[in-house]
C-alpha positions in Angstrom: 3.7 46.9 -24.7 4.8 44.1 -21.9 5.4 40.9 -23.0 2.9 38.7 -22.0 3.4 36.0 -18.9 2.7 32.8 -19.1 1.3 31.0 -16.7 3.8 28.3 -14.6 3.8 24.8 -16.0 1.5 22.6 -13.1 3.2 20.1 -12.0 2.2 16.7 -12.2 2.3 13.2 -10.4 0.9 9.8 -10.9 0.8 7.4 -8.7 0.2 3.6 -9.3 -2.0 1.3 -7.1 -5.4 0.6 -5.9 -8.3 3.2 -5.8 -7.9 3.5 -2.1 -4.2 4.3 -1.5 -4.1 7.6 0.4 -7.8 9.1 -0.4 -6.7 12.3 0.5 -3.4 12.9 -1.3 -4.9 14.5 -4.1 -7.0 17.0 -2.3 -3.9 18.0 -0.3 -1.7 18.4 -3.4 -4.0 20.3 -5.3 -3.9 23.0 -3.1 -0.5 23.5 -3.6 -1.1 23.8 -7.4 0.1 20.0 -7.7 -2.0 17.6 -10.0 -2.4 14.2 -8.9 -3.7 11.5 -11.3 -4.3 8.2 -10.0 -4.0 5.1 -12.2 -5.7 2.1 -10.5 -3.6 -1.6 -11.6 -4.7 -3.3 -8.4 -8.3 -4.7 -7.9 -8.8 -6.8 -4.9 -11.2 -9.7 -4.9 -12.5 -11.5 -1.4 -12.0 -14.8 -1.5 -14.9 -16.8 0.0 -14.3 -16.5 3.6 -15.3 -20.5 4.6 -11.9 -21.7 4.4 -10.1 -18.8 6.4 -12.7 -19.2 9.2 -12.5 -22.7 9.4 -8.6 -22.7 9.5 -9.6 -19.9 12.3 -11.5 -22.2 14.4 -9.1 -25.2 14.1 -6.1 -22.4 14.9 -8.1 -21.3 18.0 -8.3 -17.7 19.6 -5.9 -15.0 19.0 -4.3 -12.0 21.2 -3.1 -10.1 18.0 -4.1 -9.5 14.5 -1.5 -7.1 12.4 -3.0 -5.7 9.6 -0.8 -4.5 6.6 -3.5 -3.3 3.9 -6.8 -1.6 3.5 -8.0 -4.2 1.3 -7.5 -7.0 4.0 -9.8 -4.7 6.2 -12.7 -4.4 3.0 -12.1 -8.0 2.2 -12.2 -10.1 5.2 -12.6 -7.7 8.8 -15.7 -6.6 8.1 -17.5 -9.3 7.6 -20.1 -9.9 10.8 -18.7 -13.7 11.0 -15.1 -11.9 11.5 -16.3 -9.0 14.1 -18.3 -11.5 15.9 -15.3 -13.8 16.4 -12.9 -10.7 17.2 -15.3 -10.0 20.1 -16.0 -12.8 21.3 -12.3 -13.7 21.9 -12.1 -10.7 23.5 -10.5 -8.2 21.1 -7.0 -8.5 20.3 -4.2 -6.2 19.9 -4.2 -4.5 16.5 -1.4 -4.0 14.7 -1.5 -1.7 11.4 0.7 -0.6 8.4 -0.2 3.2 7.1 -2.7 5.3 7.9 -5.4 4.7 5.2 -4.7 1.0 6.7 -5.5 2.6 10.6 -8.7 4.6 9.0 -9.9 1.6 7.7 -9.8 -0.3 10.7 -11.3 2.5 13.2 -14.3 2.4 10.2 -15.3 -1.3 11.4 -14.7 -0.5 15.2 -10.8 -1.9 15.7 -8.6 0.2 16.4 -5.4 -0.1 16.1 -3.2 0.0 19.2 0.0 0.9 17.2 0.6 2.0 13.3 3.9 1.7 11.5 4.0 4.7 9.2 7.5 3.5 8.0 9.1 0.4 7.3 6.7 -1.6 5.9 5.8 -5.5 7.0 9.3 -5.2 8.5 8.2 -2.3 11.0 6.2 -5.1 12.4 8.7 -7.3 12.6 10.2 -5.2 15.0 7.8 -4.1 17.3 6.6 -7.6 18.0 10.8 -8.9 17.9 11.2 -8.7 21.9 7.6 -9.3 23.0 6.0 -12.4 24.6 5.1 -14.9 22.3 1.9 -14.1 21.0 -1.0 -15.7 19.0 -1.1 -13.4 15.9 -3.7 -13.7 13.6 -2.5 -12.2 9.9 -4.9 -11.9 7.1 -3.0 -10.7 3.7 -3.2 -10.6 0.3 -2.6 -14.1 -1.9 0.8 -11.8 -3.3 1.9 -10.8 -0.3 4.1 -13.7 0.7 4.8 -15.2 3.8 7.9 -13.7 4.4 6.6 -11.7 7.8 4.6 -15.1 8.8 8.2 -16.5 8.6 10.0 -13.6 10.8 7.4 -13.3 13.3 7.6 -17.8 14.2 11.4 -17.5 14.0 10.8 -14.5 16.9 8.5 -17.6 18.9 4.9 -16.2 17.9 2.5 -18.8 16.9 0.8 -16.8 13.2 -1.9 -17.7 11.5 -1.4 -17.0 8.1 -4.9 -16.5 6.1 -4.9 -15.5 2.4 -8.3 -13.0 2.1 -7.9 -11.6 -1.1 -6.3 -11.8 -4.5 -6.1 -9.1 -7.2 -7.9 -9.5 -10.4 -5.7 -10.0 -13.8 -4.2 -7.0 -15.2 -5.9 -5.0 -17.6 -4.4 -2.9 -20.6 -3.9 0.9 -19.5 -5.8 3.3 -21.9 -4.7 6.5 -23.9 -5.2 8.3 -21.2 -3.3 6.3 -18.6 -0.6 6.1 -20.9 -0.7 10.0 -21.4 -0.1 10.8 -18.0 2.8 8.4 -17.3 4.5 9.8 -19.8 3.5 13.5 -18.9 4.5 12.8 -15.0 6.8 15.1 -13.2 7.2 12.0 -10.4 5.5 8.7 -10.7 4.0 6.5 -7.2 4.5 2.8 -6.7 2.4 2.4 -4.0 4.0 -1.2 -3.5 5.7 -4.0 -5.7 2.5 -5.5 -6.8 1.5 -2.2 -8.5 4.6 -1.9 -10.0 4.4 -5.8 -11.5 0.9 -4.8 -12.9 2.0 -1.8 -14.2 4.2 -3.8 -16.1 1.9 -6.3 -17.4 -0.8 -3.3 -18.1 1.0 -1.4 -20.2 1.1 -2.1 -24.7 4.8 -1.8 -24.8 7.8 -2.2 -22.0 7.2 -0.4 -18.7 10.7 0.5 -18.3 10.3 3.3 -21.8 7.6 5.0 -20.0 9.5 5.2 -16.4 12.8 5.8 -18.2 15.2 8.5 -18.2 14.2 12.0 -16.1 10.9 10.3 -14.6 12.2 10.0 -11.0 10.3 7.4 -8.9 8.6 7.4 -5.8 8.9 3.9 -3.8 6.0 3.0 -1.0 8.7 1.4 1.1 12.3 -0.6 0.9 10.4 -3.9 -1.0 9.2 -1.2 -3.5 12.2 0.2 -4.1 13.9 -2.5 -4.5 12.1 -3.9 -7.0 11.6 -1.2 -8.8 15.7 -1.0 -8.9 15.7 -4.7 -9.9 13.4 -3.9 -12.8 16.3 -1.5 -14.3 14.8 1.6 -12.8 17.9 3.8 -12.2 16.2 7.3 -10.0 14.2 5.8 -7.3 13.7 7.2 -3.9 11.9 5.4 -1.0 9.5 7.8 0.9 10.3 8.5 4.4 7.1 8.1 5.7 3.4 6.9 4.2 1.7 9.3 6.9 -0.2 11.2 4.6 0.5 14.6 5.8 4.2 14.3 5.8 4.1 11.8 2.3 2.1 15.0 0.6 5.0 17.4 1.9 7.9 15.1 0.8 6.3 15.0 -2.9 6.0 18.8 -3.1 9.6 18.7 -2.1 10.5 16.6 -4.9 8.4 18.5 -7.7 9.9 21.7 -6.3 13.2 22.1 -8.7 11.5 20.6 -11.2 11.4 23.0 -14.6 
């Protein structure tokens, strides 16, 4: 009589954000046998759009809006105040971080014109450092930080900075989301933020549950670093947030695992 196989061990990966981040990852994993679980920290929340668009008004038209998150697009771009004014200055130049960010913008008719698929805010940065000065108009997240607003003025851009959105108070993972952090094969931070919620979500220290043989998987330098600067010790920064290639790189990295 044979012995009798076993089937191979599915591999597993978890990754840590909002609802949105890379809709199709898990789709594209699973049909490489890959499980994806997705374990949602980040909740934006609009923030009532009379004092962005006043600011707007006072600030005057712009030639360039950069875009750096999905949930700027849901929160404030597609409004109809916020198309109308787009058109009626006569479109600008659109600017985009990721491709779920560039989906979400072709969704409410703007296009992006270019899309940094590495990098992060500082990909930007770049591609504006040599340009004409421009009249950039940046709608972020209340935790984002004005770090970029900063680089782009020191580069002679004129930015107007709006905070659109904030994130709604961590709440404490579940059983299950506890479960399959600690059964992860490679664990997602999508971007420091989730990893800061993560933190705060969890019943006991963060660090236990991304300790020793759970390798992480940084959205980006920011993210890696600040997942280093938490005590995190195997942390790799993706190469790339194009989905295609992102979903090839993480079935490189569960490849050798046992």
């Amino acid at each position: 009589m044979s012995p009798r196989r076993t089937a191979p061990r599915r591999h597993r990966i978890v990754l840590v954000g909002a609802a949105a981040t890379f809709p199709r990852l898990p789709a594209r994993l699973g049909r490489a046998g890959v499980r994806l679980d997705r374990i949602v920290v980040l909740q934006p929340r609009a923030v009532p759009a009379g004092a962005p668009m006043s600011r707007w008004r006072r600030f005057g038209a712009c030639d360039t809006l950069v875009v750096t998150s999905r949930a700027a697009v849901d929160a404030f771009l597609r409004r109809p105040s916020v198309l109308a004014r787009l058109r009626a200055e006569g479109r600008p130049e659109v600017l985009a971080i990721g491709p779920g960010t560039r989906e979400a913008l072709r969704g409410v008719g703007l296009p992006p014109t270019w899309t940094a698929s590495t990098g992060g805010s500082a990909a930007i940065g770049r591609h504006l450092a040599h340009r004409p000065a421009r009249r950039i108009l940046y709608p972020r997240s209340a935790r984002a930080g004005s770090a970029l607003p900063r680089a782009l003025r020191r580069a002679g851009h004129r930015v107007l900075d709006l905070v659109v959105y904030d994130l709604a108070p961590p709440r404490p993972l579940g059983p299950r989301a506890l479960g399959q952090l600690r059964g992860a094969d490679r664990i997602v931070l999508t971007s420091p933020s989730a990893l800061d919620y993560l933190v705060a979500s969890v019943p006991a220290p963060a660090i236990a549950l991304l300790g020793p043989g759970r390798r992480v998987v940084a959205i980006g330098p920011r993210t890696a670093r600040a997942a280093r600067a938490r005590g995190l010790r195997d942390v790799r920064c993706a190469p790339s947030v194009a989905e295609q290639r992102f979903s090839r790189y993480l079935l490189r990295e569960v490849r050798d695992v046992p």
